[in-house]
Structure formats: C-alpha cells, structure tokens
DSSP file (Angstrom, degrees, kcal/mol; ACC not computed):
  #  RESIDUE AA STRUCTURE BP1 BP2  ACC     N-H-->O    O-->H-N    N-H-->O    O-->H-N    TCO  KAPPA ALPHA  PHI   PSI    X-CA   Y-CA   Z-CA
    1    1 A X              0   0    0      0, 0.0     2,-0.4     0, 0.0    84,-0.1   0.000 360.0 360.0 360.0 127.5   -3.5  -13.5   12.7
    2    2 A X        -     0   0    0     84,-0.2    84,-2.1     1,-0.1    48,-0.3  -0.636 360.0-172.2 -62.1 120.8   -1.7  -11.9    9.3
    3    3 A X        +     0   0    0     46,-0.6    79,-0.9    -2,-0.4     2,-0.5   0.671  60.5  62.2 -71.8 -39.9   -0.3  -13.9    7.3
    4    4 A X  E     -AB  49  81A   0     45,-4.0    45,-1.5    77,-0.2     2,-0.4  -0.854  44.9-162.6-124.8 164.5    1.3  -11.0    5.0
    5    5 A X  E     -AB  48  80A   0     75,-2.3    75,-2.3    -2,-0.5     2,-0.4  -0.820  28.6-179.9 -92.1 125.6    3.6   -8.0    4.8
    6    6 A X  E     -AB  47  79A   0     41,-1.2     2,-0.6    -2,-0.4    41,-0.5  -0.962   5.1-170.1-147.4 104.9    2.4   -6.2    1.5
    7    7 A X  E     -A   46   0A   0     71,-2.1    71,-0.5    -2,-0.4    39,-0.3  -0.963   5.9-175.7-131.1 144.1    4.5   -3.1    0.8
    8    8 A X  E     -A   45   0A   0     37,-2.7    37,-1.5    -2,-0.6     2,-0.6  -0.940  19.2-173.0-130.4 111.3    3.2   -0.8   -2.0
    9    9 A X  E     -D   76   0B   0     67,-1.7    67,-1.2    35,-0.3     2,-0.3  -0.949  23.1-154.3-118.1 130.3    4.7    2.4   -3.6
   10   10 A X  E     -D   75   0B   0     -2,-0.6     2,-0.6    65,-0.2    65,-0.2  -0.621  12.0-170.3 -91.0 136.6    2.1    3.8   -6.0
   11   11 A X  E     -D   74   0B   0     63,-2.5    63,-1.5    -2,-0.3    61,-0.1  -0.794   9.8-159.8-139.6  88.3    3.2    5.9   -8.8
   12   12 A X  E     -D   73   0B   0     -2,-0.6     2,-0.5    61,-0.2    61,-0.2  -0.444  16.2-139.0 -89.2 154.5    0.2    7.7  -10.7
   13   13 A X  E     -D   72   0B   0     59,-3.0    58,-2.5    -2,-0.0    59,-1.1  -0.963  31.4-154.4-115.8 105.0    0.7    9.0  -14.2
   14   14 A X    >   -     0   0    0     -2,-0.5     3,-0.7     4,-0.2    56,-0.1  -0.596  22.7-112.8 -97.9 171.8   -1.3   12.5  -13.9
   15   15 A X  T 3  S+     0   0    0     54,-0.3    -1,-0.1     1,-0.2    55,-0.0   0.935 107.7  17.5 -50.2 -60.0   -2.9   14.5  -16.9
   16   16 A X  T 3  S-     0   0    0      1,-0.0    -1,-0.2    -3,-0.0    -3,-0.0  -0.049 115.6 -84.7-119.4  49.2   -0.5   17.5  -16.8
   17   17 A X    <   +     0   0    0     -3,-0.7    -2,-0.1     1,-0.1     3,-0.1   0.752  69.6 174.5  71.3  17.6    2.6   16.7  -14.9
   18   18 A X        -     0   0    0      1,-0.1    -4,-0.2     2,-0.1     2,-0.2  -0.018  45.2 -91.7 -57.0 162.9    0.9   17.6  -11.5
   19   19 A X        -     0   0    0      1,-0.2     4,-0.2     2,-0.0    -1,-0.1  -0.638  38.7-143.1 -83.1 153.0    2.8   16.9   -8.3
   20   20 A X  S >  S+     0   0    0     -2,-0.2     3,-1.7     1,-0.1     4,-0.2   0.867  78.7  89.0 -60.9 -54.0    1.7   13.2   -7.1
   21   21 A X  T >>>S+     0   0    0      2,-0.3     3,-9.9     1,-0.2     4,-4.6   0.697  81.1  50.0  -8.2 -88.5    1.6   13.8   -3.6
   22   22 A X  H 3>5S+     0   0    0      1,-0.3     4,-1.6     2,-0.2    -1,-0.2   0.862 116.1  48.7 -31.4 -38.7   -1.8   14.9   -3.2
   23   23 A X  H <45S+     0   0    0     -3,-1.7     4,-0.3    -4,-0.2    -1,-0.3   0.613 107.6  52.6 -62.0 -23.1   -2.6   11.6   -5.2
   24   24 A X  H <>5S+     0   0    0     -3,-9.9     4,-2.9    -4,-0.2     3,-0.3   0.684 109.0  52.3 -93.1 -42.8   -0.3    9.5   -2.9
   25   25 A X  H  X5S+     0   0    0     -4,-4.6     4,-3.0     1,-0.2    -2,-0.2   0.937 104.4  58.0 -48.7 -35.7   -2.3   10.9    0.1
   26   26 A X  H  <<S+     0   0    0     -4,-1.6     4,-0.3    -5,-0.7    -1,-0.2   0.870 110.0  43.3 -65.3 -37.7   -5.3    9.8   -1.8
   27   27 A X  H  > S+     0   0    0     -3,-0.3     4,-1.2    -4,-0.3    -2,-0.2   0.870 110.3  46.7 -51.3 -58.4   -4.0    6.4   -1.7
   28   28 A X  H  < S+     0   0    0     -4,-2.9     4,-0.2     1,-0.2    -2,-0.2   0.838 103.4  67.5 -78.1 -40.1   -2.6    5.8    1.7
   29   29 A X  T  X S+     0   0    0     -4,-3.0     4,-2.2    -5,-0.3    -1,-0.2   0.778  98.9  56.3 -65.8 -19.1   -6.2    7.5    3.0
   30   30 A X  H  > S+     0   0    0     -4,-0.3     4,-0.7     1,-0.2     3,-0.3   0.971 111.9  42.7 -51.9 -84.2   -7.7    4.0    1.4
   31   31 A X  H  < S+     0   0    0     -4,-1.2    -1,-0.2     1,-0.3    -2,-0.2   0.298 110.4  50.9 -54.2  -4.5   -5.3    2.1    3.7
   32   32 A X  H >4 S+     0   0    0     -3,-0.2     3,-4.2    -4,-0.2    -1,-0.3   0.807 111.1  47.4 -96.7 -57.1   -5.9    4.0    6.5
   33   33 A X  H 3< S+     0   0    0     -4,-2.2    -2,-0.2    -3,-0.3    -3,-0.1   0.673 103.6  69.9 -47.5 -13.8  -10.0    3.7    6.2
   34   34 A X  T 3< S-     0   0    0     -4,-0.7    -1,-0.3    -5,-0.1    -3,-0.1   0.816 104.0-131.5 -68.8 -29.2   -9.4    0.0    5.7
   35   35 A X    <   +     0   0    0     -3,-4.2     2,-0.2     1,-0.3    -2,-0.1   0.051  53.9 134.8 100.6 -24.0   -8.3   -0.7    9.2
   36   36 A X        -     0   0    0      1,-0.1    -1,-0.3    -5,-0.1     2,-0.2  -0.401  66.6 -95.2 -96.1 173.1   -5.4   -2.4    8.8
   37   37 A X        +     0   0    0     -2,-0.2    11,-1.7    10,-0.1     2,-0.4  -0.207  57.6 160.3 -59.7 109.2   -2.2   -2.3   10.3
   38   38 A X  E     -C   47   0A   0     -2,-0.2     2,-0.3     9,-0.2     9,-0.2  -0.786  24.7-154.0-141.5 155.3    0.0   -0.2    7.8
   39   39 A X  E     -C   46   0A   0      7,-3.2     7,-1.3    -2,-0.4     2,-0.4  -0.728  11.3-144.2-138.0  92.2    3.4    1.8    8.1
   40   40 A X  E     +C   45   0A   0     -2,-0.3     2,-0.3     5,-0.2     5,-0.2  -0.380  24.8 166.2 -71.7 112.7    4.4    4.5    6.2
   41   41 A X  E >   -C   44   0A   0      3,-1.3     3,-0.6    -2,-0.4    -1,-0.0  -0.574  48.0 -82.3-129.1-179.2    8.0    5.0    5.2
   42   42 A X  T 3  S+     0   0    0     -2,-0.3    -1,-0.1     1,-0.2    -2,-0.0   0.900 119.9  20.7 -46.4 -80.0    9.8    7.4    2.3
   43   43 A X  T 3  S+     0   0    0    -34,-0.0     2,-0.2    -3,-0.0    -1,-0.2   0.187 129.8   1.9 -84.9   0.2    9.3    5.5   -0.4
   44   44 A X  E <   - C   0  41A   0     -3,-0.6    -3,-1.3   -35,-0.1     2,-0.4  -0.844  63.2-120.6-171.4 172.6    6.4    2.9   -0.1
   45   45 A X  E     -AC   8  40A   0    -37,-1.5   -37,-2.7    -2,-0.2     2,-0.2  -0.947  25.3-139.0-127.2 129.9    3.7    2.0    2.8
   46   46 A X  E     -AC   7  39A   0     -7,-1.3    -7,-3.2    -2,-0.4     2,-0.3  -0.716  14.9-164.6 -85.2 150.2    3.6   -1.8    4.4
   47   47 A X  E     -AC   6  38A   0    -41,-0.5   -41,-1.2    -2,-0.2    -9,-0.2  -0.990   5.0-162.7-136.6 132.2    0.7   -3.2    5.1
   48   48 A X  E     +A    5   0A   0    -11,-1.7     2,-0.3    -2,-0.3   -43,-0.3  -0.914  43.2  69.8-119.2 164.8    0.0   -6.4    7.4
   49   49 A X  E    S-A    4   0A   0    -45,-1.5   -45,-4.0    -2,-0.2   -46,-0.6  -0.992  89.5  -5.6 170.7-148.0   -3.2   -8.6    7.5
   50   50 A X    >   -     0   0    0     -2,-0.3     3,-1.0   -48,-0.3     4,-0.4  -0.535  61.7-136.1 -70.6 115.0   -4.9  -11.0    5.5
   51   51 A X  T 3> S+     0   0    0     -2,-0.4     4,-1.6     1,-0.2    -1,-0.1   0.902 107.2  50.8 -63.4 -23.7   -3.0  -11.3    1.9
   52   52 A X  H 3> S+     0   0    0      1,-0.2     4,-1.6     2,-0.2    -1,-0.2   0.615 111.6  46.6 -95.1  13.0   -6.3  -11.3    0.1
   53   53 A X  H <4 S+     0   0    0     -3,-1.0    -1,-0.2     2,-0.1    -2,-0.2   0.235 109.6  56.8 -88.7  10.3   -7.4   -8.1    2.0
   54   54 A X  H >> S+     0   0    0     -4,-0.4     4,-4.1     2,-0.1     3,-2.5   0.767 107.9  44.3-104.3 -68.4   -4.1   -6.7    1.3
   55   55 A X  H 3X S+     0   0    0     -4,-1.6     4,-3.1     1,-0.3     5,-0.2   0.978 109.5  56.2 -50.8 -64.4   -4.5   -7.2   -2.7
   56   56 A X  H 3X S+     0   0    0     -4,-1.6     4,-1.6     1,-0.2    -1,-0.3   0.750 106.7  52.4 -45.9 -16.7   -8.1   -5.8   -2.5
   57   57 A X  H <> S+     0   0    0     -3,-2.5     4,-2.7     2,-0.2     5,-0.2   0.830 110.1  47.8 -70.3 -46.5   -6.5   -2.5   -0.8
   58   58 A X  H  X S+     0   0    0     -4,-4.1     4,-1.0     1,-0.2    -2,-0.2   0.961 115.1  45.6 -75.7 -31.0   -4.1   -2.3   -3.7
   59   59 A X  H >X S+     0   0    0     -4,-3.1     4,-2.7     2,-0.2     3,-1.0   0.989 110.2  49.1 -59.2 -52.7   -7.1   -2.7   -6.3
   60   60 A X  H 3X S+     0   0    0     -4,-1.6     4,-2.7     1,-0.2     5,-0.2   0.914 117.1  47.0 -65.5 -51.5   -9.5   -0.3   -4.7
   61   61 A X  H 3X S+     0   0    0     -4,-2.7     4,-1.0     2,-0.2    -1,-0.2   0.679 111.8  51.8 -62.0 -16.9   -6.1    2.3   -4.8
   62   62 A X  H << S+     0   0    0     -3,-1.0     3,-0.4    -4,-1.0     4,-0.3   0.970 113.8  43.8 -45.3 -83.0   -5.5    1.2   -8.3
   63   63 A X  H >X S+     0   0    0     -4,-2.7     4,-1.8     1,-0.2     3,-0.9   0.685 107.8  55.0 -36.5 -49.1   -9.0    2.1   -8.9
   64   64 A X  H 3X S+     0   0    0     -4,-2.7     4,-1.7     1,-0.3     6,-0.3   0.837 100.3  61.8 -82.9 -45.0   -9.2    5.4   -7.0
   65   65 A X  H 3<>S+     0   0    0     -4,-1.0     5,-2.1    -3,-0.4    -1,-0.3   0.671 109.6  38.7 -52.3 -16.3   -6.3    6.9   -8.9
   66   66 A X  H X45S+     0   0    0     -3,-0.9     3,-1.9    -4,-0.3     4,-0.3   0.942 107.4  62.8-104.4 -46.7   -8.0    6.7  -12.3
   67   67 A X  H 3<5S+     0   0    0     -4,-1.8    -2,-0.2     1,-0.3    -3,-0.2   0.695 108.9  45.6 -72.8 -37.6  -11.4    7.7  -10.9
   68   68 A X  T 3<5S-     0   0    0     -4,-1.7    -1,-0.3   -45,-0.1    -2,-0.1   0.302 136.4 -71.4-110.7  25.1   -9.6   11.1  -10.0
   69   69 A X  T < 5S+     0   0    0     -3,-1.9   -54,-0.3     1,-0.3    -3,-0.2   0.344  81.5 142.3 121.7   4.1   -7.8   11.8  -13.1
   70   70 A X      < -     0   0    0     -5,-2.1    -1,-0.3    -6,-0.3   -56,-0.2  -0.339  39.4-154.0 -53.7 158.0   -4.9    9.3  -13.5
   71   71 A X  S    S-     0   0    0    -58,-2.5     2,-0.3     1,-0.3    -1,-0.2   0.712  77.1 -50.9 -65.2 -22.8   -4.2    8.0  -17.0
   72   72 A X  E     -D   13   0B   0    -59,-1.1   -59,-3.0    -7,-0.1     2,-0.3  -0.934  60.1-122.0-176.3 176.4   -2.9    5.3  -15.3
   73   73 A X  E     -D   12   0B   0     -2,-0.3     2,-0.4   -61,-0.2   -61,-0.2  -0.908  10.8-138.4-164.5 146.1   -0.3    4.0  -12.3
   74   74 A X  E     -D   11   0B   0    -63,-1.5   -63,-2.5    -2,-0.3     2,-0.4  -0.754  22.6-169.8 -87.4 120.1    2.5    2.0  -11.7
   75   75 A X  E     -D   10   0B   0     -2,-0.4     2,-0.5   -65,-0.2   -65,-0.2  -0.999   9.5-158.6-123.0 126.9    2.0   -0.1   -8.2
   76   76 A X  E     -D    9   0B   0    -67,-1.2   -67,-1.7    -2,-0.4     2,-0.2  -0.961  19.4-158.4-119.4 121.0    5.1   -1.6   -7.5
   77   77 A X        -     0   0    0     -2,-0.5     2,-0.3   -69,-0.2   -69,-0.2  -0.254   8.6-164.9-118.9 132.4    3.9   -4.7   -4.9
   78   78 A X        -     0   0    0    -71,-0.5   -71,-2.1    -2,-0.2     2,-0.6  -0.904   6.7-160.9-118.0 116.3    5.9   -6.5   -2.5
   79   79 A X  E     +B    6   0A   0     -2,-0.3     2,-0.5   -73,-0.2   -73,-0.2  -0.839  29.1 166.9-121.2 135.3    5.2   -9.5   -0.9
   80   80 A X  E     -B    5   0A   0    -75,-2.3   -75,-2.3    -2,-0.6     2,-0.4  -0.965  23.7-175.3-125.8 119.3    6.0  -11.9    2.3
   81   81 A X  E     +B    4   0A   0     -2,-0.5   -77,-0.2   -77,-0.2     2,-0.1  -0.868  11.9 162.3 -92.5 124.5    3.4  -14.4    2.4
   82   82 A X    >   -     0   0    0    -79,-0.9     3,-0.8    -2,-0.4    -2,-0.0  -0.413  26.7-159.2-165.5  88.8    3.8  -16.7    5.5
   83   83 A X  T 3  S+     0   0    0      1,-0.3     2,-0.5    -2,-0.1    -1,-0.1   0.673  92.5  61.7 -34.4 -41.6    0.7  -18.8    6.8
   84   84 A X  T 3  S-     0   0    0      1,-0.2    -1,-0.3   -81,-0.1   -82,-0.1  -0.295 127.5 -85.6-110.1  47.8    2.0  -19.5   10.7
   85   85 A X    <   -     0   0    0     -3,-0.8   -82,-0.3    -2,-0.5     2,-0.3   0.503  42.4-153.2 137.2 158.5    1.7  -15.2   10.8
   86   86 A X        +     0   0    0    -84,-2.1     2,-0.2   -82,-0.1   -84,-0.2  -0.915  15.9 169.2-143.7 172.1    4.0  -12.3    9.8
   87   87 A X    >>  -     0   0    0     -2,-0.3     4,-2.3   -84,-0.1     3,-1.0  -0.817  42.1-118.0 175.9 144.5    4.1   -8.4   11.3
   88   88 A X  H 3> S+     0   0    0      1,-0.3     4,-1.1     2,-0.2    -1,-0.1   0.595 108.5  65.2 -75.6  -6.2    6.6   -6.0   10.7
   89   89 A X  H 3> S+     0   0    0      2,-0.2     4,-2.0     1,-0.2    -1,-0.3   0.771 100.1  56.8 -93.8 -12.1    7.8   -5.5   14.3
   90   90 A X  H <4 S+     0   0    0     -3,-1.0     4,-0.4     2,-0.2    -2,-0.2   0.934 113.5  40.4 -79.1 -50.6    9.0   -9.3   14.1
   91   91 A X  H  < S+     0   0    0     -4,-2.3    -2,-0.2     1,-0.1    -1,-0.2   0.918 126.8  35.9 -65.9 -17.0   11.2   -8.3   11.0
   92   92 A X  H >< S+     0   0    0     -4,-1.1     3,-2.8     1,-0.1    -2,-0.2   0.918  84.9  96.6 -94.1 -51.0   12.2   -5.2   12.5
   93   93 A X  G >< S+     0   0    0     -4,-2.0     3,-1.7     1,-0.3    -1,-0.1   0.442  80.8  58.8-117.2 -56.2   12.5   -6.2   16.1
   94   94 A X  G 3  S+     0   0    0     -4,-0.4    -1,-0.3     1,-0.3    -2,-0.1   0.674 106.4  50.4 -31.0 -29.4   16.7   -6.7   15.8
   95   95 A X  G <         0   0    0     -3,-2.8    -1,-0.3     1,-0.2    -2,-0.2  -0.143 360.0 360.0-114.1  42.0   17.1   -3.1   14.7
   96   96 A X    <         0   0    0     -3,-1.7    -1,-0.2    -7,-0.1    -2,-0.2   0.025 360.0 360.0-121.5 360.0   14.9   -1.7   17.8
C-alpha cells in the first residue's frame, strides 16, 4: 500500500537558455520507467508509493539533469506522508 503523495515540478537551469521541456520530458521518463503510480498535471507530476521510493525518483531526476547538461535544478517537493495509505483518487474523489 503507498503511504505518500510526492508532487515534484523540476526546474533545470540549462547552459544557454534552452527550452526546458525536452529536459522536463527527461525527467518524467524516470518516473514513468520506475513503475509507479504518477499523474501528470501543468505544472508538477504526483507520484504515489512508498515515500522512500518516491525520494529516490526525485534523486535519480536530480541526477539526470546534470548528467545531460544542467548547471543545476530547482525541485520544488511536496509531500503527504500518511502510514494507514494515501492515493490521489481518495483526495480527488469529491471533485469526480
């Protein structure tokens, strides 16, 4: 059962002012090859699972941005941590 909700919007700092995108694509393809359950929205992707498989998603995307030319990135992290389970269609489920 997941315990967290982890939503992430990644913001890489490229060399010469290149558009991000490709680089956000780069990201989210982490999260998809990871397996877990993840939902992509305008401005950030949720992720549910395990919280410390959650974190390792957001290191390895960390990672993967400097490895293909970031100087750096800004991950700005969200968390609902909740041992007896969380999933986004139980926060959503009211506006369905």
């Amino acid at each position: 059962m997941a315990d967290a909700l982890v939503s992430i919007q990644i913001i890489p700092k490229t060399k010469n002012g290149e558009d991000v995108i490709p680089y956000v694509d780069e990201a989210i393809k982490i999260i998809d090859h990871s397996g877990v359950k993840y939902q992509v929205s305008p401005l950030e992707t949720t992720m549910q699972g395990d919280l410390a498989e959650l974190f390792g998603i957001i290191e390895k995307m960390n990672k993967r941005m400097t490895e293909i030319g970031c100087e750096n990135v800004i991950s700005q992290v969200k968390v609902l941590y909740q041992p007896s389970g969380a999933s986004m269609e139980q926060l959503t489920e009211k506006y369905r």
